[in-house]
TORKOL-4160 file (C-alpha; in steps of 0.2 Angstrom, whole numbers, padded with zeros to 4 digits, m for minus):
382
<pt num="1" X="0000" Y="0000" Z="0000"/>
<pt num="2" X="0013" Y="0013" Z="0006"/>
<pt num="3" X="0022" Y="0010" Z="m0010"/>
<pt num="4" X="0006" Y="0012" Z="m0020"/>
<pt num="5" X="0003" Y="0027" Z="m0009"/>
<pt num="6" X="0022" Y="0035" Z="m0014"/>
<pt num="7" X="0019" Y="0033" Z="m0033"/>
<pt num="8" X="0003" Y="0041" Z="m0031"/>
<pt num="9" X="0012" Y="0057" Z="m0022"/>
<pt num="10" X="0022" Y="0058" Z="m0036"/>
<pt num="11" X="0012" Y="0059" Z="m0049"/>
<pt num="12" X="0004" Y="0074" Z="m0040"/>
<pt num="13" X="0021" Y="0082" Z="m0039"/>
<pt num="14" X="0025" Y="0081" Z="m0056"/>
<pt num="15" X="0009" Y="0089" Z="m0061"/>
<pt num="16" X="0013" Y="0103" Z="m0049"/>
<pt num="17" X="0030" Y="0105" Z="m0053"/>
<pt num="18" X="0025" Y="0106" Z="m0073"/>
<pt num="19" X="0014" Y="0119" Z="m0067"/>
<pt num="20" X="0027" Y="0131" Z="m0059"/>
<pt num="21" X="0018" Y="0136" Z="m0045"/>
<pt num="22" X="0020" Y="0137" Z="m0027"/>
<pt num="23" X="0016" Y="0120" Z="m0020"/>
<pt num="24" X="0019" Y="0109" Z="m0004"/>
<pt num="25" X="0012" Y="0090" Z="m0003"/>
<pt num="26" X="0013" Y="0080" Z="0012"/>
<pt num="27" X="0008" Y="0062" Z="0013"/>
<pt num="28" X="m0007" Y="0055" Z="0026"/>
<pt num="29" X="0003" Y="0057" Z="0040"/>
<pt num="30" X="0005" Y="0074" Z="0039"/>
<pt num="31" X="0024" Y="0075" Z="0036"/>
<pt num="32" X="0032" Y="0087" Z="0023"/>
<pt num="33" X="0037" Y="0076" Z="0007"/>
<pt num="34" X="0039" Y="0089" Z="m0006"/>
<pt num="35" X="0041" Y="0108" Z="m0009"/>
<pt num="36" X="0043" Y="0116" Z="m0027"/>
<pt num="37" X="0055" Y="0126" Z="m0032"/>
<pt num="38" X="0045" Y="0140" Z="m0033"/>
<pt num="39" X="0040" Y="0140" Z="m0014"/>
<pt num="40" X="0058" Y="0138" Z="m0011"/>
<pt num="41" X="0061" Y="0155" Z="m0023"/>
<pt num="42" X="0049" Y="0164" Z="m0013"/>
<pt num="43" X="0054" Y="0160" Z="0004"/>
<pt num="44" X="0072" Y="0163" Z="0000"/>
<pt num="45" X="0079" Y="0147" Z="0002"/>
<pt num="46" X="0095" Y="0141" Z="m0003"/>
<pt num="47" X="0103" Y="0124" Z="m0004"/>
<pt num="48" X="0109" Y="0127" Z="0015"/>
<pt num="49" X="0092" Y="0130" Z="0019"/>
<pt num="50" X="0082" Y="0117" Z="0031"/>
<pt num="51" X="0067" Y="0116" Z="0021"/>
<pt num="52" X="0060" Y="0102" Z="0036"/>
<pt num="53" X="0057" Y="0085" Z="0025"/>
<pt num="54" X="0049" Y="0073" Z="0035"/>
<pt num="55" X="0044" Y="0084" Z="0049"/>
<pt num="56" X="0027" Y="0083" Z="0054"/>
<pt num="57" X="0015" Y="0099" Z="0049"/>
<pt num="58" X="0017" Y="0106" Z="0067"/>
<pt num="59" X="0036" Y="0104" Z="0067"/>
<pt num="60" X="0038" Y="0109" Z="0050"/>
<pt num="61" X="0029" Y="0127" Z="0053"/>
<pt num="62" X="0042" Y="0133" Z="0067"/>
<pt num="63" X="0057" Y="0132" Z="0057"/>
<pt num="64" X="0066" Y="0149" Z="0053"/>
<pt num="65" X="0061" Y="0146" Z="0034"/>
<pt num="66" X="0041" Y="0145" Z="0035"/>
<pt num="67" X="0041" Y="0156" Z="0051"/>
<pt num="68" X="0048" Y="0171" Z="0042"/>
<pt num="69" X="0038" Y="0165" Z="0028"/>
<pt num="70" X="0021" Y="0164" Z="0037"/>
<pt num="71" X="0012" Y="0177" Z="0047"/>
<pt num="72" X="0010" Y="0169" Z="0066"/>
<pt num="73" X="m0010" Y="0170" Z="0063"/>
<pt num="74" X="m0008" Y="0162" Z="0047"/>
<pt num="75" X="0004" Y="0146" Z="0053"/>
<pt num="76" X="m0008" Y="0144" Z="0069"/>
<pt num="77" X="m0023" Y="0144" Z="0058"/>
<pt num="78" X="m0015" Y="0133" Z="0045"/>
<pt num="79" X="m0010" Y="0120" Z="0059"/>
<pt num="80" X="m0026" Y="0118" Z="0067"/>
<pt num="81" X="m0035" Y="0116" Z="0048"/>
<pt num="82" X="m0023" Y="0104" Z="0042"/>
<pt num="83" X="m0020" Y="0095" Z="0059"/>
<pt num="84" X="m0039" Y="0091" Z="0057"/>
<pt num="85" X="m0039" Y="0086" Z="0041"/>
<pt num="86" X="m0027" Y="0074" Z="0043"/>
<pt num="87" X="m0033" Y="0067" Z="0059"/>
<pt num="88" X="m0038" Y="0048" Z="0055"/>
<pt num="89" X="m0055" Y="0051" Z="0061"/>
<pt num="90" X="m0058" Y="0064" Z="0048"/>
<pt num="91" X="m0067" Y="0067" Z="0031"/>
<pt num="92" X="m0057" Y="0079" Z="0024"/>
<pt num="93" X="m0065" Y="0089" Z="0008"/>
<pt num="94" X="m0057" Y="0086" Z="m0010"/>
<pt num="95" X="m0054" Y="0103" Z="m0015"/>
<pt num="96" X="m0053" Y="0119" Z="m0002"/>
<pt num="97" X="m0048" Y="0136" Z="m0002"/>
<pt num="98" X="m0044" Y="0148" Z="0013"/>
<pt num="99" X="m0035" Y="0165" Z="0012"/>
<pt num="100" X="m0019" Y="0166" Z="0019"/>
<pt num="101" X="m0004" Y="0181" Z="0022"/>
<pt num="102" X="0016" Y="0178" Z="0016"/>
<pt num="103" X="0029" Y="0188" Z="0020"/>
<pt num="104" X="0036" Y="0193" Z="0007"/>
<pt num="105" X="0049" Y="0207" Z="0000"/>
<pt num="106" X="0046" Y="0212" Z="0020"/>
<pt num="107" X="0028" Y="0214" Z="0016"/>
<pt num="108" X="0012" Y="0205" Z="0020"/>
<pt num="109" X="0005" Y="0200" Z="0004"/>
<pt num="110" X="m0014" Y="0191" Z="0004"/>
<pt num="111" X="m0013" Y="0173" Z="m0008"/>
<pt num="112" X="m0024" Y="0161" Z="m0009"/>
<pt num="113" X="m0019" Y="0143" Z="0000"/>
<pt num="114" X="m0030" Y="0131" Z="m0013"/>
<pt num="115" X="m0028" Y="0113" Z="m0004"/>
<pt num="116" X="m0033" Y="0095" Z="m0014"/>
<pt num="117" X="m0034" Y="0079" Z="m0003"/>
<pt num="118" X="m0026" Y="0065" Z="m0013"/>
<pt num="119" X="m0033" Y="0049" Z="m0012"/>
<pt num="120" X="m0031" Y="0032" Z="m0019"/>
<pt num="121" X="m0042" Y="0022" Z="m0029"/>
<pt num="122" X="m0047" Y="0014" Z="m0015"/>
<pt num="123" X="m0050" Y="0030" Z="m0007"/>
<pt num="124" X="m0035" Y="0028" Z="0007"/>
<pt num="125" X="m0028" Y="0046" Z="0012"/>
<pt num="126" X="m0010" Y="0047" Z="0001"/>
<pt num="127" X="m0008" Y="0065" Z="0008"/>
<pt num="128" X="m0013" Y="0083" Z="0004"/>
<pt num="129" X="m0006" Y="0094" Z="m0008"/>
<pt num="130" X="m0007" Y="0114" Z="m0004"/>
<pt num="131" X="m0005" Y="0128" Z="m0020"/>
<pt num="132" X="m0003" Y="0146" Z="m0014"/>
<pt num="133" X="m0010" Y="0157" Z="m0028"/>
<pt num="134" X="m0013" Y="0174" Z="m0028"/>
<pt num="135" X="m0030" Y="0184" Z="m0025"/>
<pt num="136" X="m0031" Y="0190" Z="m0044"/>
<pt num="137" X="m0046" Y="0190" Z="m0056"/>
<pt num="138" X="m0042" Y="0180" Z="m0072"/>
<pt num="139" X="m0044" Y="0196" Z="m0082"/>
<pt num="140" X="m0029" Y="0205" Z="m0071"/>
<pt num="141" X="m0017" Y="0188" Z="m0072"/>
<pt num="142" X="m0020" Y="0189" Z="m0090"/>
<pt num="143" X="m0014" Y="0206" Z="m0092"/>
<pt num="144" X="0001" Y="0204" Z="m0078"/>
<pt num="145" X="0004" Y="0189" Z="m0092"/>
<pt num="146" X="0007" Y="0198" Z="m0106"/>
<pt num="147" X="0023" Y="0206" Z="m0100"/>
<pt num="148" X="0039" Y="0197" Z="m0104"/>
<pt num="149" X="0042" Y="0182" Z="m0091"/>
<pt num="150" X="0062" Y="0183" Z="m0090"/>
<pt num="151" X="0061" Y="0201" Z="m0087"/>
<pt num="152" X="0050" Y="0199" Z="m0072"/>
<pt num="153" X="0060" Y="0187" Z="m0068"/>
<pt num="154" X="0076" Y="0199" Z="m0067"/>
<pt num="155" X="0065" Y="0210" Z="m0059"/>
<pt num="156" X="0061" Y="0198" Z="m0044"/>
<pt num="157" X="0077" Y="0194" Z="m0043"/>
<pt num="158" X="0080" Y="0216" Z="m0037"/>
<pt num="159" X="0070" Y="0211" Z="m0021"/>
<pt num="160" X="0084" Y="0217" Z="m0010"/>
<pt num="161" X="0091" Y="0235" Z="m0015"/>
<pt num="162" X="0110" Y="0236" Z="m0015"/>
<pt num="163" X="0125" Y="0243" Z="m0027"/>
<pt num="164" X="0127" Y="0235" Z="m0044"/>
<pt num="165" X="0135" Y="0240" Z="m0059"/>
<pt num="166" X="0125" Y="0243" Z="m0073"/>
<pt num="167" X="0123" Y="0252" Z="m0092"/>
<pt num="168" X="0108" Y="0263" Z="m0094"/>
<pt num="169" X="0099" Y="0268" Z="m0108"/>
<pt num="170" X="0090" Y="0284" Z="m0111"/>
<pt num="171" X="0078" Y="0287" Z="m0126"/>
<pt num="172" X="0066" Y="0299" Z="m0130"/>
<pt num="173" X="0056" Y="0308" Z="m0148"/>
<pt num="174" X="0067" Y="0322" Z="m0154"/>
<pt num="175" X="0054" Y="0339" Z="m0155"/>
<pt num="176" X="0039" Y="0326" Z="m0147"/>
<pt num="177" X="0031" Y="0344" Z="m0143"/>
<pt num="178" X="0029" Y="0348" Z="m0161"/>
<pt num="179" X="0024" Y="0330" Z="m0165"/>
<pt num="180" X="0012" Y="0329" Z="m0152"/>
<pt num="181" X="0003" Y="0348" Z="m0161"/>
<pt num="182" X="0005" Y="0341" Z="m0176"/>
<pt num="183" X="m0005" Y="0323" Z="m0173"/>
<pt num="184" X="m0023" Y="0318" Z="m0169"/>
<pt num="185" X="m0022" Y="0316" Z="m0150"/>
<pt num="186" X="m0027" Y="0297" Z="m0154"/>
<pt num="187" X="m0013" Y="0296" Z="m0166"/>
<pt num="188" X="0000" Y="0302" Z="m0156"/>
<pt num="189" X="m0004" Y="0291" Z="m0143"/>
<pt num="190" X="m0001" Y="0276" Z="m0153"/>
<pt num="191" X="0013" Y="0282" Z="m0160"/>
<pt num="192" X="0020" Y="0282" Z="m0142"/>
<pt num="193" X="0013" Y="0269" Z="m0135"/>
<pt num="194" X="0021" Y="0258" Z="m0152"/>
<pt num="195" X="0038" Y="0268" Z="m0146"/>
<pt num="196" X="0036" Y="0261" Z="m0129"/>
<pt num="197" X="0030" Y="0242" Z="m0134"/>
<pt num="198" X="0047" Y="0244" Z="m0148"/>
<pt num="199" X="0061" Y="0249" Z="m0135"/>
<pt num="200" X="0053" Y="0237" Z="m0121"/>
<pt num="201" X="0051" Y="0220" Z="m0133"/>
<pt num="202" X="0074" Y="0227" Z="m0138"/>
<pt num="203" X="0073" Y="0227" Z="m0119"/>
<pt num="204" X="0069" Y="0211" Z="m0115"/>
<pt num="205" X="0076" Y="0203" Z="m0130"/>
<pt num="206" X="0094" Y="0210" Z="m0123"/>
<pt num="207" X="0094" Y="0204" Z="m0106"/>
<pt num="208" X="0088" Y="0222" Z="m0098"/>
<pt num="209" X="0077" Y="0227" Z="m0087"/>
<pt num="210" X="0063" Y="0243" Z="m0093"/>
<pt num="211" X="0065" Y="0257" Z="m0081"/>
<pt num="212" X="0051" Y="0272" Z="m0080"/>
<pt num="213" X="0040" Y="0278" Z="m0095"/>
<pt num="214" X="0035" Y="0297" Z="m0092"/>
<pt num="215" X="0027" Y="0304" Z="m0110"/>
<pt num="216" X="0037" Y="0296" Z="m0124"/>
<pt num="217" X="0053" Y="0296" Z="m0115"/>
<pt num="218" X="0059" Y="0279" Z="m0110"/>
<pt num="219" X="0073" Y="0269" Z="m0098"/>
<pt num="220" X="0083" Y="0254" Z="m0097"/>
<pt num="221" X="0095" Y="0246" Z="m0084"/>
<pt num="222" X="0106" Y="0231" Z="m0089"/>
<pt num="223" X="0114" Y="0224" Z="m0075"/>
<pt num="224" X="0130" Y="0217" Z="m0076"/>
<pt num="225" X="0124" Y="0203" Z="m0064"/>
<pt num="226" X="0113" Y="0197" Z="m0076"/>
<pt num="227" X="0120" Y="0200" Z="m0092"/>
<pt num="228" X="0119" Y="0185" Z="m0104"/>
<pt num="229" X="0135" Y="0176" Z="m0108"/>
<pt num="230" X="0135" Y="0182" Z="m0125"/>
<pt num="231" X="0154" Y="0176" Z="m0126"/>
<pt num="232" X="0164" Y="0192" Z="m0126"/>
<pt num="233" X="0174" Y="0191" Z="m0111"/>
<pt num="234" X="0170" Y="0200" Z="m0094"/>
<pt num="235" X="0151" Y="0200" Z="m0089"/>
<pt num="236" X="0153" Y="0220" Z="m0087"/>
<pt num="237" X="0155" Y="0219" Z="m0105"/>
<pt num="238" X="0142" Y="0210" Z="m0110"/>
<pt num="239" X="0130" Y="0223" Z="m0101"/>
<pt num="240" X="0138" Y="0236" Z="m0110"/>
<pt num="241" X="0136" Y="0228" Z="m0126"/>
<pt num="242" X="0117" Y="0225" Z="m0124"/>
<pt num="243" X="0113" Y="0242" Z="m0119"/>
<pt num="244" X="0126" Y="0247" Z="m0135"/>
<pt num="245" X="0113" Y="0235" Z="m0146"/>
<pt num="246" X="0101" Y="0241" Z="m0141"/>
<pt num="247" X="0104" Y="0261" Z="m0142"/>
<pt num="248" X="0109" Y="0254" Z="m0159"/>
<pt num="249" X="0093" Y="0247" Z="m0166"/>
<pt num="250" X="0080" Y="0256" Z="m0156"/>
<pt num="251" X="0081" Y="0270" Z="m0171"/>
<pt num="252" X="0078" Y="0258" Z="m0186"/>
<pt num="253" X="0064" Y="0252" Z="m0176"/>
<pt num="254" X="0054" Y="0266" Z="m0175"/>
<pt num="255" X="0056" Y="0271" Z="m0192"/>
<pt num="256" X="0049" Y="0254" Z="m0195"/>
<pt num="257" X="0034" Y="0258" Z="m0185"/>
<pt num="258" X="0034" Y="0278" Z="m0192"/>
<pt num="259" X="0032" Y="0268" Z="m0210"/>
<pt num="260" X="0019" Y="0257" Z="m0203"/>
<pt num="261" X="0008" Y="0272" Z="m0196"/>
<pt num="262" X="0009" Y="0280" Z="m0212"/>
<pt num="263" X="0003" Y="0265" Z="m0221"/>
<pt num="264" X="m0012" Y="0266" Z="m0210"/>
<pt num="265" X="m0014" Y="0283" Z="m0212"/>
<pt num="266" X="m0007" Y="0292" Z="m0200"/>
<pt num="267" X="0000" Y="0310" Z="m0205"/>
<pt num="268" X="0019" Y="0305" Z="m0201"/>
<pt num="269" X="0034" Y="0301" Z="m0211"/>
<pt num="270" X="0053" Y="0296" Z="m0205"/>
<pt num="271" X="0056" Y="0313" Z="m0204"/>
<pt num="272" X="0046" Y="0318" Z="m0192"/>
<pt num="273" X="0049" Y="0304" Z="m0178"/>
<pt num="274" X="0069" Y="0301" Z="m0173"/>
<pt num="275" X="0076" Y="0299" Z="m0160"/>
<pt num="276" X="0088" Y="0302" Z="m0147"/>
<pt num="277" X="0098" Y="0292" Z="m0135"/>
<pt num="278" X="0109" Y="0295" Z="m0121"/>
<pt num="279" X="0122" Y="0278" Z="m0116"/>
<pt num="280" X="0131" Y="0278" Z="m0101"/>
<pt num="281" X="0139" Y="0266" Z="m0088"/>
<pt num="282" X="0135" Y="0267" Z="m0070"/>
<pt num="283" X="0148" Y="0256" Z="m0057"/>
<pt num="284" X="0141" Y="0258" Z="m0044"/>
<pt num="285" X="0121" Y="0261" Z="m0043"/>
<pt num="286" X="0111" Y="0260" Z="m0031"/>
<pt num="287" X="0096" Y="0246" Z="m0039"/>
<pt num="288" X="0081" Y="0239" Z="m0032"/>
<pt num="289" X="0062" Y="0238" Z="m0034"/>
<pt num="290" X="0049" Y="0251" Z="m0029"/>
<pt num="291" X="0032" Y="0241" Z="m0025"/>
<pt num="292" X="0015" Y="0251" Z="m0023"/>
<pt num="293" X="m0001" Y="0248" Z="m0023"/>
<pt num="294" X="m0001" Y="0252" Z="m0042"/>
<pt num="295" X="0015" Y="0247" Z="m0049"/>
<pt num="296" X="0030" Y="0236" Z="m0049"/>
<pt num="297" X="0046" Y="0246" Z="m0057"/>
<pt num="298" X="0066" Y="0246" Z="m0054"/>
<pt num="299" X="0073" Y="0260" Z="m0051"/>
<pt num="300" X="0091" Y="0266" Z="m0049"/>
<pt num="301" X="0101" Y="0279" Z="m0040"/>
<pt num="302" X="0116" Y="0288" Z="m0044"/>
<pt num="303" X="0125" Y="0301" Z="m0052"/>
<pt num="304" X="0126" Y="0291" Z="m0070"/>
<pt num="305" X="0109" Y="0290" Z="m0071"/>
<pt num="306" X="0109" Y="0309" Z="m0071"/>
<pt num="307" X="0123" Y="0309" Z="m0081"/>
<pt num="308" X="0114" Y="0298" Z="m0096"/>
<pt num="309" X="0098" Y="0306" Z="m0093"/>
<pt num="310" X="0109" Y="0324" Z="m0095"/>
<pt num="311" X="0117" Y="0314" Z="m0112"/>
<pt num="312" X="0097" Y="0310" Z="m0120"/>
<pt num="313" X="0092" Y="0327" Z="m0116"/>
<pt num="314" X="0108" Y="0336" Z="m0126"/>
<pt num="315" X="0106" Y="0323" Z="m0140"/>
<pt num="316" X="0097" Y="0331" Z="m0155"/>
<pt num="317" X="0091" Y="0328" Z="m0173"/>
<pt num="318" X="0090" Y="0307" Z="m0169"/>
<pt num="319" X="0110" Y="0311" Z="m0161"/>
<pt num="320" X="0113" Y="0292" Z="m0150"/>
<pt num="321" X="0127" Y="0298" Z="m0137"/>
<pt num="322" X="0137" Y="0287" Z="m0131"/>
<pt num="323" X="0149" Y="0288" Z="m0115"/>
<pt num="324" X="0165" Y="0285" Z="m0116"/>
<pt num="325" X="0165" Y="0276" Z="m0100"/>
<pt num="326" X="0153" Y="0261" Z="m0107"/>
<pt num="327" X="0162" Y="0260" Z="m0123"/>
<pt num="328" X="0178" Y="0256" Z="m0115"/>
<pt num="329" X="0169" Y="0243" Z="m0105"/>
<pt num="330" X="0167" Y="0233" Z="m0122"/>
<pt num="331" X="0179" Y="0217" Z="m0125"/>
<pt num="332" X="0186" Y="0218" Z="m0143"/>
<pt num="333" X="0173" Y="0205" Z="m0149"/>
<pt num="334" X="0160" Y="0214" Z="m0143"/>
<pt num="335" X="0165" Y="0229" Z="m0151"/>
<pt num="336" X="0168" Y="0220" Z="m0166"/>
<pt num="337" X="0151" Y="0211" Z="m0166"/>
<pt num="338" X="0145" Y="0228" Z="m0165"/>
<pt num="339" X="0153" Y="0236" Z="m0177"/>
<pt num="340" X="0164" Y="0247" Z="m0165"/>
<pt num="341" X="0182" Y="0250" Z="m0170"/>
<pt num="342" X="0187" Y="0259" Z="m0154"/>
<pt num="343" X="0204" Y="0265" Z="m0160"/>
<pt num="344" X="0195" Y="0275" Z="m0174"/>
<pt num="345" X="0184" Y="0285" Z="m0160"/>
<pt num="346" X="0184" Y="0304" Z="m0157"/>
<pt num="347" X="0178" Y="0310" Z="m0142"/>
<pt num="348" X="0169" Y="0326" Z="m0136"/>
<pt num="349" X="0166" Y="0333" Z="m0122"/>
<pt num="350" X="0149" Y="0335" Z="m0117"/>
<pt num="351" X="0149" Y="0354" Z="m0115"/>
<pt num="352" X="0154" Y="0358" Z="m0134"/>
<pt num="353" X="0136" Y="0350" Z="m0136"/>
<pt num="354" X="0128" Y="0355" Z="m0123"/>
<pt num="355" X="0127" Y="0375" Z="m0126"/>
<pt num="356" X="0117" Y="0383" Z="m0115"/>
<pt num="357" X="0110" Y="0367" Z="m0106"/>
<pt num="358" X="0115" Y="0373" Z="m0087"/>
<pt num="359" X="0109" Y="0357" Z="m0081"/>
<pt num="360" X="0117" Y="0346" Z="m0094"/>
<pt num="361" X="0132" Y="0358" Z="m0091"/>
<pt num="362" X="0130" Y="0356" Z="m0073"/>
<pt num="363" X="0127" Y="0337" Z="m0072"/>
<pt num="364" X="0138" Y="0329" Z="m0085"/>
<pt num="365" X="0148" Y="0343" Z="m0096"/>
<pt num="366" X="0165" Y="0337" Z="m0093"/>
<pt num="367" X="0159" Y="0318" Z="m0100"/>
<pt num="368" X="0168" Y="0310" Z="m0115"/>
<pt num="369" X="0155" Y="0308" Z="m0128"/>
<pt num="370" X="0154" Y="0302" Z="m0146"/>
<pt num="371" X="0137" Y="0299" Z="m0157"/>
<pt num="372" X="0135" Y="0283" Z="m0166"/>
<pt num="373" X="0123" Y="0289" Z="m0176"/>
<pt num="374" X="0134" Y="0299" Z="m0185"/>
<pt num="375" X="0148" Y="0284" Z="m0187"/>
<pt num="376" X="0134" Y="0273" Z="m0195"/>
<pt num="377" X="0140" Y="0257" Z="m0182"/>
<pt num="378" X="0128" Y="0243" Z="m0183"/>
<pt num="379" X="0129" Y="0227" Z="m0175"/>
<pt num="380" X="0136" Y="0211" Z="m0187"/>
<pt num="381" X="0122" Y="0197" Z="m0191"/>
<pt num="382" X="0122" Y="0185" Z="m0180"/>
């Protein structure tokens, strides 16, 4: 029977554990058999951690992992629901649901605790398997799902602020004020909200995380820490090549997307829409997430961010200044892949550019700057 029992659990844990969600399952004793890896994730487990296999529910609850994880209310109801449902005398439901708090990111956060009773064919208990979900209508998890899952992923990972070297990427419309006049106010917003949809799907496709969106201006951060090993050498290289590659074919987007409003009749030609991008390298930000009520963004802090945002602003006429400080960051295959020969470059300093920019001046005037645009680089095919 017990072996009958074990296989049966198992099959349970592999349909839970296809399903990526936050799972436990005990067996009809009440002991702790399995815990996904996403529970594990949210809890902040790591292989050192003791997760309590084996341990009865009671036991189980008080260890340092699920105690931090739980709010004390929600471990002692949990206990005394489960500690009933497993008792031999009792007829527990095949399907329940009861609300329950995690701790998480140091906030309490409501989820629903769904629990299915396992049974054999025989209708023996073989255990109990619990999936914490959250409190979301179908129609908000829906749009929470169109976003790009590796980016949120990235995100997650940002729980604990701290110091990380990074690339940053400014963009924004050059003369948006006269293109916004010019448009249909339904036009212009489409235009902008294609612009945003463009630069965040080069985002995501680079490895980078999408900072704040104000008007048609837009963000990005690629974090050194989670660049992908593109194969260039140092992983501070890699960022700075994805931010590079991406400041590189934002621009031929958007006249992609300016042809394909045009097509559909919108009053806009090439001409009318470039764009202008600040690049620059910061070692030491401050990054981590900011979570309200009504959002979910990273954010980072530090001179360089000022500095690139200081770089976008100066940038005119679809100009795509670029830092000496990131450029220098690129190993030679990156800059080869990119179409960089960095023995050819001049520099300028930002205030020959600037003119009479007091804050660019101010902020970022003695920066090493060169626009790419101008050198017609492009990355290699792949």
């Amino acid at each position: 029977m017990d072996d009958r029992l074990s296989a049966l659990r198992q099959s349970v844990v592999e349909a839970l554990e296809a399903s990526r969600t936050a799972a436990q399952v005990y067996d009809d004793d009440g002991r702790l058999r399995w815990v996904s890896e996403q529970m594990l994730e949210l809890a902040g487990a790591d292989g050192s951690t003791e997760v309590g296999y084996g341990l009865h529910l009671g036991e189980g609850l008080e260890l340092p992992l699920w105690s931090s994880m739980l709010a004390p209310e929600t471990r002692r109801a949990l206990r005394e629901d489960l500690e009933a449902r497993f008792a031999d005398a009792g007829d527990p439901a095949p399907l329940w649901v009861s609300p329950v708090e995690l701790n998480l990111a140091k906030r309490r956060r409501p989820v629903g605790m769904l629990g299915l009773t396992v049974r054999a064919p025989d209708g023996a208990l073989a255990g109990t398997a619990l999936v914490f979900a959250p409190l979301l209508p179908a129609r908000v998890l829906a749009l929470v799902s169109e976003g790009d899952e590796a980016m949120f992923t990235r995100m997650a990972d940002l729980t604990e602020p701290r110091r990380r070297p990074t690339a940053v990427v400014f963009a924004d419309i050059d003369s948006s004020g006269r293109l916004s006049r010019m448009l249909p106010t339904p036009a212009y917003f489409e235009l902008v909200r294609r612009f945003t949809t463009t630069f965040d799907d080069l985002v995501a496709r680079h490895g980078g995380i999408v900072g704040k969106h104000a008007g048609d201006g837009a963000s990005a951060f690629f974090l050194a820490a989670q660049a992908d090993d593109a194969g260039y050498g140092t992983a501070e290289s890699d960022a700075a090549a994805a931010a590079v590659s991406v400041a590189l074919a934002f621009p031929a987007a958007v006249q992609a997307l300016v042809e394909e409003l045009a097509r559909e009749g919108v009053g806009v030609g090439p001409a009318d829409c470039r764009v202008n991008l600040g690049v620059h390298w910061g070692a030491n930000l401050y990054i981590g997430q900011i979570v309200t009520g009504g959002r979910l963004e990273v954010t980072a802090l530090g001179d360089e961010v000022n500095e690139c945002a200081r770089l976008e602003h100066v940038a005119t006429g679809g100009q795509t200044l670029v830092s000496k400080t990131v450029l220098e960051r690129l190993d030679a295959d990156a800059a080869r892949h990119l179409g960089i020969d960095p023995m050819t470059l001049t520099y300028r300093v930002l205030a020959d550019l600037a003119g009479t920019d007091t804050k660019a001046l101010r902020d970022a005037g003695s920066l090493a700057v060169v626009d790419l645009a101008a050198l017609g680089t492009g990355e290699s095919a792949p």
